[in-house]
C-alpha positions as CSV (number, residue, x, y, z in Angstrom):
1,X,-18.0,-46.5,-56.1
2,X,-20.7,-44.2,-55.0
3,X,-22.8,-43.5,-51.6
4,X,-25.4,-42.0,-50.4
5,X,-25.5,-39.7,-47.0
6,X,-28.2,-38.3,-44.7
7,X,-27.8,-38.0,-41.2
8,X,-31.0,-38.1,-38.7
9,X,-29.9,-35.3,-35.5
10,X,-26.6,-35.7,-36.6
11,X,-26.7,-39.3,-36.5
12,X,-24.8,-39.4,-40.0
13,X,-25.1,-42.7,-41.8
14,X,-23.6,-43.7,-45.6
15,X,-25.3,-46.6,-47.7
16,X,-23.2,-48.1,-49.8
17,X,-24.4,-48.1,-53.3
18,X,-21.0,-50.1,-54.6
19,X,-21.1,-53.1,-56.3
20,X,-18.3,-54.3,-53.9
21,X,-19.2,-56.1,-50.9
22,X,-17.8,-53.8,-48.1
23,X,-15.0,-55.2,-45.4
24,X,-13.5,-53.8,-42.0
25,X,-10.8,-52.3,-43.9
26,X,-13.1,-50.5,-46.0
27,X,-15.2,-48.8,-43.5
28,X,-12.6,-48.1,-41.3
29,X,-11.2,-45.6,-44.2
30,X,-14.5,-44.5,-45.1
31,X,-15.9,-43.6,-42.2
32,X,-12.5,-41.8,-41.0
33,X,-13.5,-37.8,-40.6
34,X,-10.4,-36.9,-41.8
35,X,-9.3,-39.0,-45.0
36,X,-11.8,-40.8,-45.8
37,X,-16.0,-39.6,-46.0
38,X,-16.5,-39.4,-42.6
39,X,-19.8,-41.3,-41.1
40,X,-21.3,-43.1,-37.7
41,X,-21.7,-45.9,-39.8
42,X,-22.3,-47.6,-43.2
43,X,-25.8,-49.6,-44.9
44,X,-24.4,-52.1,-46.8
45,X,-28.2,-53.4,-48.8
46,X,-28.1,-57.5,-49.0
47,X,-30.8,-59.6,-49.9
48,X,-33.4,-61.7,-48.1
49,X,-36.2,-63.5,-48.9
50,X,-38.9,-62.1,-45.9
51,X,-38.4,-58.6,-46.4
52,X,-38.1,-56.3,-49.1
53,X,-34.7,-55.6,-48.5
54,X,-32.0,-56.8,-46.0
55,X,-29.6,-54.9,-44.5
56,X,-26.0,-54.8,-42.7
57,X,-24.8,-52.2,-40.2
58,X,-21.6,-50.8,-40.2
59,X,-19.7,-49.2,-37.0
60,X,-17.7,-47.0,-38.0
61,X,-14.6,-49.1,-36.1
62,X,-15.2,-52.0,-38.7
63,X,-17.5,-53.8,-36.3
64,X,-20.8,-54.9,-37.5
65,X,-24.1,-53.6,-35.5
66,X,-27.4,-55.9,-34.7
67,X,-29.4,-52.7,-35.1
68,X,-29.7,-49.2,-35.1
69,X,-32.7,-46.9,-35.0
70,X,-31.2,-43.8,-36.7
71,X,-29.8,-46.4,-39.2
72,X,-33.0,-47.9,-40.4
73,X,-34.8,-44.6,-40.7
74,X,-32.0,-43.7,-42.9
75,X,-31.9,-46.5,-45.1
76,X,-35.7,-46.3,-45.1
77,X,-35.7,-43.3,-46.3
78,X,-33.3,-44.2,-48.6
79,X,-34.7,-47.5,-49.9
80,X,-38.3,-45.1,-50.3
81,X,-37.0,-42.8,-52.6
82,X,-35.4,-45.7,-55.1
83,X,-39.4,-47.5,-55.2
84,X,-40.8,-44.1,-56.6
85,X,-41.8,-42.9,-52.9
86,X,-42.8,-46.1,-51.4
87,X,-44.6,-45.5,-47.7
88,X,-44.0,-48.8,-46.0
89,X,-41.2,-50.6,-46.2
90,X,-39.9,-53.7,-44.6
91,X,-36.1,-54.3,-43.6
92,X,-34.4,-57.7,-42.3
93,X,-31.6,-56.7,-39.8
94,X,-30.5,-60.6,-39.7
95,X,-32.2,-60.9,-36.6
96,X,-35.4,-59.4,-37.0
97,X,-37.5,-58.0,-39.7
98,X,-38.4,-53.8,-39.1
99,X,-41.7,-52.5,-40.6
100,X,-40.8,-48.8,-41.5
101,X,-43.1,-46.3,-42.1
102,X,-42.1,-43.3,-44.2
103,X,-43.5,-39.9,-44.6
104,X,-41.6,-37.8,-47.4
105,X,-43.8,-34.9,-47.2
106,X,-43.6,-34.4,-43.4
107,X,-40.3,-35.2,-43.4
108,X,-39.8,-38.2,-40.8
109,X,-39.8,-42.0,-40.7
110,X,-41.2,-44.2,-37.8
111,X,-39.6,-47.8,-37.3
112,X,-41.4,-50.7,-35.4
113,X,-38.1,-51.4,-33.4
114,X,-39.9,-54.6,-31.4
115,X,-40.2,-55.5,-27.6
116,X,-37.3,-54.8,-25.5
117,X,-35.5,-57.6,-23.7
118,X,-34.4,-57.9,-20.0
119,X,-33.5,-61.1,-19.8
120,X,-29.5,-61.5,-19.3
121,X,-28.9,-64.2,-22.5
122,X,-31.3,-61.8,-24.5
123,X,-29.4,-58.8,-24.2
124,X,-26.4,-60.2,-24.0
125,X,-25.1,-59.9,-20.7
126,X,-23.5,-62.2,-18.1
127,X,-25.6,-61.0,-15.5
128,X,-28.5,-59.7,-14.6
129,X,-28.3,-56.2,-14.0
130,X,-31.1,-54.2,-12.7
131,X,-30.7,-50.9,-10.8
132,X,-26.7,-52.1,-10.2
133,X,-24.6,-49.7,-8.3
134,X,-21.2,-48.8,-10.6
135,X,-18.1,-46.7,-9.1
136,X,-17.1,-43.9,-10.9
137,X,-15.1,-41.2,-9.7
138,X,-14.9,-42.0,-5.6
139,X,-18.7,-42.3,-6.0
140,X,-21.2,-44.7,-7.7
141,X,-24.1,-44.8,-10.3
142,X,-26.8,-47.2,-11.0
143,X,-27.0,-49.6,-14.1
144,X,-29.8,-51.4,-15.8
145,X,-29.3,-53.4,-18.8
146,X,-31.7,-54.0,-21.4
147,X,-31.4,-55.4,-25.2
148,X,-33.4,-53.6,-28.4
149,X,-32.2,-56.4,-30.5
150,X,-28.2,-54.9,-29.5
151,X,-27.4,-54.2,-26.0
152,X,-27.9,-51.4,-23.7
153,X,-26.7,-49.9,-20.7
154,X,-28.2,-47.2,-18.7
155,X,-28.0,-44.9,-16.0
156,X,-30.9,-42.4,-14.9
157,X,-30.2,-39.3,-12.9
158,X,-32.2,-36.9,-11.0
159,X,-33.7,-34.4,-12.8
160,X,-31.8,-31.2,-11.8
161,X,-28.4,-33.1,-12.7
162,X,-26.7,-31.2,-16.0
163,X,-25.4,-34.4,-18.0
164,X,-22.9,-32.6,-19.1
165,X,-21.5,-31.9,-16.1
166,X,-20.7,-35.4,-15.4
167,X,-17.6,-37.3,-16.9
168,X,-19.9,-39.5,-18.8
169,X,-17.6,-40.1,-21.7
170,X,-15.2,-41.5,-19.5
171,X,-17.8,-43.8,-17.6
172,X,-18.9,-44.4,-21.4
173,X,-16.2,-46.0,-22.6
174,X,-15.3,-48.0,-19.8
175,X,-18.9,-49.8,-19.5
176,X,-18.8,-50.2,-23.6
177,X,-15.9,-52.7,-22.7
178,X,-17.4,-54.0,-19.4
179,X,-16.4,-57.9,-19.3
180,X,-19.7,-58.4,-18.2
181,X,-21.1,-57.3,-22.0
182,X,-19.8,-60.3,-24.3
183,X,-20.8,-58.0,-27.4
184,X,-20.1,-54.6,-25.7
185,X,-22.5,-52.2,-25.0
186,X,-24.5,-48.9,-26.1
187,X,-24.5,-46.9,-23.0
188,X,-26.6,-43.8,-22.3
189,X,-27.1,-41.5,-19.3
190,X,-30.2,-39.9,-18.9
191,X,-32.7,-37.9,-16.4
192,X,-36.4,-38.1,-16.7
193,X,-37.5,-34.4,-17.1
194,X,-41.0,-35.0,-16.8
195,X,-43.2,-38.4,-17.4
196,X,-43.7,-37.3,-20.8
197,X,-39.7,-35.7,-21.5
198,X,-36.5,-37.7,-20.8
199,X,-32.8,-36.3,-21.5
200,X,-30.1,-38.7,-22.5
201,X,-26.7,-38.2,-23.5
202,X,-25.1,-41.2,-25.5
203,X,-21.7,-43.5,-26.2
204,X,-22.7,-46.0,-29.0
205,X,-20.7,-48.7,-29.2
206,X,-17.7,-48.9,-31.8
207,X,-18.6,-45.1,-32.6
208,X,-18.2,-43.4,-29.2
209,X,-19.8,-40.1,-28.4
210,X,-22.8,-39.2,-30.8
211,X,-25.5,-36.2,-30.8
212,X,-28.2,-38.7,-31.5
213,X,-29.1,-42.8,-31.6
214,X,-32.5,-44.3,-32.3
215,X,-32.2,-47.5,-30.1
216,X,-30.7,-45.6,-27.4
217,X,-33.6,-44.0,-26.9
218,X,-35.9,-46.9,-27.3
219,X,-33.8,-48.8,-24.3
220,X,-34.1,-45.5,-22.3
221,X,-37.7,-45.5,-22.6
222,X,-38.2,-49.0,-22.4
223,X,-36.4,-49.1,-18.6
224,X,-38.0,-45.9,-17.5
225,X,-41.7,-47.7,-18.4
226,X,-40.7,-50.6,-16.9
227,X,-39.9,-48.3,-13.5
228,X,-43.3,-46.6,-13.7
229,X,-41.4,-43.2,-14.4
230,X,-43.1,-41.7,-17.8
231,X,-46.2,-42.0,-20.0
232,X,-46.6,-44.3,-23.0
233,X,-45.4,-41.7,-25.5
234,X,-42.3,-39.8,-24.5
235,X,-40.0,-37.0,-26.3
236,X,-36.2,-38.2,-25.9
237,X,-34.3,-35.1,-26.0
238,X,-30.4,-35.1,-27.0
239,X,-27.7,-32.8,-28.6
240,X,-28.6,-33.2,-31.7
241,X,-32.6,-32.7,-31.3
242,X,-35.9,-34.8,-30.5
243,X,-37.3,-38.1,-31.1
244,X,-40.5,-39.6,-29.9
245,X,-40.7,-42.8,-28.6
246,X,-44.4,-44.7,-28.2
247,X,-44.9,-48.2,-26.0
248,X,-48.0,-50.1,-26.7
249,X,-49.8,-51.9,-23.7
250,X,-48.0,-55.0,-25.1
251,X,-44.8,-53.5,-24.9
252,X,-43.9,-52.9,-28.8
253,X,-41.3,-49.9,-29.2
254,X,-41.9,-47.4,-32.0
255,X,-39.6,-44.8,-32.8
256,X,-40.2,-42.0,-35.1
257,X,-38.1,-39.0,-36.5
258,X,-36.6,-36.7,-39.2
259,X,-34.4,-37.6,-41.8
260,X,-32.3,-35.1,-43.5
261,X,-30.7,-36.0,-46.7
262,X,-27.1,-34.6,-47.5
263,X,-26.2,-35.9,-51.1
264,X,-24.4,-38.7,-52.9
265,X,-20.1,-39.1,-52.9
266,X,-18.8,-40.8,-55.5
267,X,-15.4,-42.5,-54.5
268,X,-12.0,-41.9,-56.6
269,X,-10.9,-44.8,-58.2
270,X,-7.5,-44.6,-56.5
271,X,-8.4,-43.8,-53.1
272,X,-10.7,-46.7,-53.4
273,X,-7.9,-49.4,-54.9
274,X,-6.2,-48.7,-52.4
275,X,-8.3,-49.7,-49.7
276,X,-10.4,-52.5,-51.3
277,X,-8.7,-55.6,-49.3
């Protein structure tokens, strides 16, 4: 049973080029950094009939994704170099179908990721919640929830804040779980550096703390337009490096950014046995 592994900013995905159809139990003990491979997540490929290929996302928990931006450009990279170096390439999530644009000389991929979505029942959330005061630590931040096709929650700082001075994890993890969030929640902390320049720091759902996340980014960026803050096109900087972000006058996200391939792993036939139901 073999897969393949690239990681975009550290963001490191496997697709699963097994015959078996994967389970919770199986990418639980894959994705484990320790016994297993070790991943943010797994691309299982599946069929469909509007786009050229379909595609299921993986949390590394067991939990299955709507969508992930560092994901897709992964697996279009992926997909790409298995059609002989195709350029554009189109990807049904379940719930939407991504045109993917790839660029194999210049080393990146840009994904259409769609329009964000403010509306409670389109995020999901039970609530509308727009500029929201939260208490944390004897003191309170500010919440705004948005939806990129999976939902987002996000705080903005003032721009001489260090992130990492704050207990962010910890906030993190409790508003992934917030009861208001049927589906739990992305959440990403972030200060607007400059209207073309915003710094996030990031606790994906079902993964926790990551160095990088496509969609993050694009919910970021979508609430800080929507507030008048930044510029059409706008560097997101995190831990694990850059990604630029572009908002047409109609609203449609594009995301664009390297892809680094690591190699293929090739599963032993016992360690995989034993973990197949």
């Amino acid at each position: 049973m073999k897969l393949w592994k690239a990681h975009g900013l550290g963001n490191d995905y496997l697709v699963w080029e097994g015959g078996e159809p994967l389970n919770s139990n199986m990418v639980q003990a894959i994705c484990h950094r320790h016994t297993g491979v070790g991943a943010d997540g797994i691309l299982e490929p599946t069929n469909s009939q509007r786009a050229d290929l379909g595609l299921r996302i993986w949390n590394p928990d067991g939990s299955v994704a709507e969508k992930s931006g560092n994901g897709l450009r992964i697996f279009a990279w992926w997909y790409s170099q298995r059609q002989q170096g195709a350029s554009e390439i189109t990807v049904d999530t379940g719930t939407d179908v991504v045109r993917c644009l790839v660029n194999a000389s210049e080393n990146w991929v840009k994904v259409e990721m769609g329009y964000a979505r403010f509306a409670p029942e389109d995020i999901p959330c039970t609530e509308r919640i727009w500029n929201e005061s939260y208490p944390v630590d004897g003191g309170e931040i500010f919440l705004f929830s948005v939806g990129m096709g999976n939902p987002h929650c996000v705080s903005f700082f003032e721009d001489f804040i260090d992130l990492d001075a704050l207990n962010w994890r910890e906030w993190g993890a409790a508003l992934e779980k917030d009861e208001r969030f049927p589906n739990r929640s992305n959440v990403q902390f972030a200060r607007v550096i400059s209207p073309s320049r915003i710094e996030i720091r990031i606790w994906e759902r079902g993964a926790g703390e990551t160095s990088a996340s496509g969609s993050s980014s694009c919910a970021v960026a979508a609430v800080a337009r929507k507030m008048g803050w930044i510029e059409p096109v706008v560097t997101m900087s995190m831990p694990g490096g850059e990604l630029q972000i572009s908002i047409s006058s109609d609203g449609m996200i594009e995301l664009q950014g390297p892809v680094e391939e690591i190699g293929c792993i090739e599963l032993a036939d016992g360690w995989f046995s034993a973990r197949i139901c």
